[in-house]
PAVO-72405 format. One line per 10 residues: number of its first residue (from 1); their letters; for each residue x, y, z of C-alpha. Coordinates in steps of 0.02 Angstrom, whole numbers, m for minus. Last residue first. Layout:
NUM = A = X/Y/Z; ...
This chain:
188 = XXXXXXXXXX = 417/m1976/513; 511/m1827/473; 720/m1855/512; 794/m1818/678; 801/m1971/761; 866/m2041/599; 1024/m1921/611; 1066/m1904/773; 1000/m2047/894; 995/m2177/785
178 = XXXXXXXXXX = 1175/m2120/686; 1255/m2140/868; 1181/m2300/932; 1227/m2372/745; 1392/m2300/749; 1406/m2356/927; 1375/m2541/875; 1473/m2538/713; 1640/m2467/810; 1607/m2603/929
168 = XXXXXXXXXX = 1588/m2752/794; 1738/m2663/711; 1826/m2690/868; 1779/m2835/907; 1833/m2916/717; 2017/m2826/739; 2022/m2910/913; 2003/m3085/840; 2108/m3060/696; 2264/m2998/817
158 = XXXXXXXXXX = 2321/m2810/846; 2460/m2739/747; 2382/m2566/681; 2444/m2623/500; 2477/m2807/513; 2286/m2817/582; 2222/m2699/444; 2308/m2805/306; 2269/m2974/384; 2058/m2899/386
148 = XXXXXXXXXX = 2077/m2841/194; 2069/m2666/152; 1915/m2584/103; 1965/m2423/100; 1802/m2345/176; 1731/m2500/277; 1892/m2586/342; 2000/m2439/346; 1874/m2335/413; 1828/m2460/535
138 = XXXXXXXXXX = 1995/m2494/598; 2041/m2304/607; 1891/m2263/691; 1917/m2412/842; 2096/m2363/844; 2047/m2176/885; 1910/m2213/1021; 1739/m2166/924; 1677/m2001/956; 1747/m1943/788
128 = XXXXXXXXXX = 1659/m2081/703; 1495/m2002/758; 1562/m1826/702; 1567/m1885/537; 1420/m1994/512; 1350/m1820/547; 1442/m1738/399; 1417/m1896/298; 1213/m1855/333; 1194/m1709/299
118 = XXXXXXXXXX = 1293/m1734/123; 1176/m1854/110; 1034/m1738/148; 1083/m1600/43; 1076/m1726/m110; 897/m1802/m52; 851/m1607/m51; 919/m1588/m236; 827/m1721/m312; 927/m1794/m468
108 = XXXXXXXXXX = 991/m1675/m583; 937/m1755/m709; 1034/m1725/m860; 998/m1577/m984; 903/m1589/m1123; 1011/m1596/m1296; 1043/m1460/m1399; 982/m1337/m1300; 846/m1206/m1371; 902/m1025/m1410
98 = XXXXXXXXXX = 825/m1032/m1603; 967/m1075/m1686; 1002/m1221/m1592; 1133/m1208/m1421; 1263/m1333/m1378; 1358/m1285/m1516; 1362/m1083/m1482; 1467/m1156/m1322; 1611/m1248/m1435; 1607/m1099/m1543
88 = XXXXXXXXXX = 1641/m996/m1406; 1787/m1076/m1332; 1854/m1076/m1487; 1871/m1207/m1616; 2013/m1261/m1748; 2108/m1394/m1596; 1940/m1475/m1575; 1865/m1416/m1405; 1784/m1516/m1266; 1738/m1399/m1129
78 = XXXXXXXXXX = 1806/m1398/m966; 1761/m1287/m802; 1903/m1237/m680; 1917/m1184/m510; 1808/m1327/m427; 1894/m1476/m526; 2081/m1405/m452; 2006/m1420/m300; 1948/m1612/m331; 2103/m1663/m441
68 = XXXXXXXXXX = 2218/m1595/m283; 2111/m1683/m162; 2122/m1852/m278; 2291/m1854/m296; 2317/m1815/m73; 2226/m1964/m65; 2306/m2057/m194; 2456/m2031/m96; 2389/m2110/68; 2288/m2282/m42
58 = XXXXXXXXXX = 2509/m2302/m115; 2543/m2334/58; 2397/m2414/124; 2415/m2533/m25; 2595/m2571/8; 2566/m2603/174; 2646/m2517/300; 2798/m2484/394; 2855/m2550/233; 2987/m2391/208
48 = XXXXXXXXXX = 2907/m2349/60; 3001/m2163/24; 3130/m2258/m68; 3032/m2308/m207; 3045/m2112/m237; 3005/m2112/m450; 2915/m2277/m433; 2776/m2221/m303; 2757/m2038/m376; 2725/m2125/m529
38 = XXXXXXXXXX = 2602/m2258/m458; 2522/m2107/m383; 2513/m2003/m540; 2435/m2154/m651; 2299/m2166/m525; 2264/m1972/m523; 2252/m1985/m706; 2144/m2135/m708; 2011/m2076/m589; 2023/m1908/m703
28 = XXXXXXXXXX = 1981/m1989/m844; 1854/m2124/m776; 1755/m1965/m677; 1653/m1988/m514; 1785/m1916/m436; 1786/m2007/m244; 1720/m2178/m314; 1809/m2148/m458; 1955/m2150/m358; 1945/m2314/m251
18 = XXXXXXXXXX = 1891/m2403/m397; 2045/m2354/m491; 2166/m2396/m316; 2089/m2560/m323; 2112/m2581/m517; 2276/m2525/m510; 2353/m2636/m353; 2394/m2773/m468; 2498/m2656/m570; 2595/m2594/m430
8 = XXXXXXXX = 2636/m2763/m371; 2704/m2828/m538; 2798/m2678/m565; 2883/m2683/m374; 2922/m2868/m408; 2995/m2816/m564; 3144/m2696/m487; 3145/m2518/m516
């Protein structure tokens, strides 16, 4: 493991943190998922061949982090337990004697405004998927992973100017396309 790869790998951490909470919503599990893509990264350094970035690189396995921490998130529920508690007196606590919670329950926010995103990413969706492929993948990697314009250019090796038309195109026909099926659709 050489020092240039440590120093790079640690600057990279915040970006690949913010990345992951934004996909978990959770600072422990953003961190764990973090922590287990820089280790995959320095226990196979070899798998980096630099046909990429370093970023995009380590951006791929965090992917594949944060799908396993999001199905593994669906199968299981956690409590907080002290080491001398069970399961059940960890659940009895967050009840009075009476039946009543112990504190009120979070908003839940409004759940038709939640279906409705989700609507909406699904149709967002299939409008990127009419896109031409490189014209996607530029504006997903410009809008979704944020990369920086030289890093997106060095990766699909197309100049500055043509990255910038192409996510002005992509933005056009996203627009056209999100117009006519999703706020075409919605009440007036």
């Amino acid at each position: 493991m050489t020092d240039t790869l440590h120093t790079q790998l640690n600057a990279l951490r915040p970006a690949l943190y913010r990345f992951a909470m934004l996909q978990l919503r959770n600072d422990a599990v953003a961190e764990d998922v973090v922590q287990d893509t820089l280790i995959a990264a320095l226990e196979k350094p070899e798998r980096f061949a630099g046909q990429s970035s370093l970023r995009t690189y380590l951006t791929g396995i965090l992917k594949h982090k944060i799908i396993d921490a999001l199905r593994v998130s669906k199968r299981t529920r956690q409590f907080d337990a002290a080491e001398d508690q069970s399961d059940d007196d960890v659940i009895d606590a967050l009840f009075t004697a009476d039946g009543h919670t112990v504190e009120m329950p979070r908003q839940w926010g409004d759940p038709d405004a939640t279906l409705q995103q989700k609507d909406f990413f699904r149709v967002m969706e299939i409008c990127l998927e009419k896109l031409p492929a490189k014209t996607a993948r530029i504006f997903m990697m410009r809008e979704w992973l944020e990369l920086e314009t030289e890093e997106i250019c060095k990766e699909l090796n197309v100049s500055t100017s043509n990255a910038w038309v192409l996510l002005f195109r992509a933005r056009v026909k996203l627009r056209e396309c999100l117009d006519l099926n999703w706020f075409g659709n919605q009440p007036g």
